[in-house]
C-alpha positions, 0 to 999 in steps of 0.5 A: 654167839659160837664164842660159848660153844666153842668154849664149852667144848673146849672145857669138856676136852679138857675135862676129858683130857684130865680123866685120861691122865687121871687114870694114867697117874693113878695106875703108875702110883698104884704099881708102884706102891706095890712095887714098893711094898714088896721090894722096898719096904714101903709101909704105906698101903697101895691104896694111897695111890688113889690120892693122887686122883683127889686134883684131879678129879676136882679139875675135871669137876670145874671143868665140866660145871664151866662147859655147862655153864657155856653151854648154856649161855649158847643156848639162851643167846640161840633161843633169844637171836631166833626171837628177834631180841638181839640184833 
């Protein structure tokens, strides 16, 4: 039974983990595109930084529908082993 919530917290770190480096990755691209555009020539605009988010993102989206979904097997297996039904 803890089997699911220690796995729902590990999926909801992780998903928090992702945010965090998300935002770290986003930011040294953002910087660097306008270091680029100013210095180098780059014709892209800074705002295709914000790309990189894209993986991310759908990582920290799996991650957090997989700890809901721990979370609430846990639940349903406390709610059942308080009525008696599992042994």
């Amino acid at each position: 039974m803890r089997t699911y919530k220690y796995l729902s917290i590990v999926f909801l770190i992780i998903g928090i983990v992702l945010s965090d480096c998300m935002c770290a990755v986003v930011a040294f691209q953002y910087s660097n595109m306008l270091w680029g555009i100013q210095y180098r020539m780059y014709s892209a605009p800074a705002g295709v930084a914000f790309f990189y988010a894209i993986p991310f993102l759908v990582g920290i989206i799996i991650s957090a529908a997989i700890s809901v979904i721990f979370y609430r097997k846990y639940i349903k297996r406390r709610k059942d082993n308080a009525a008696g039904r599992i042994a």
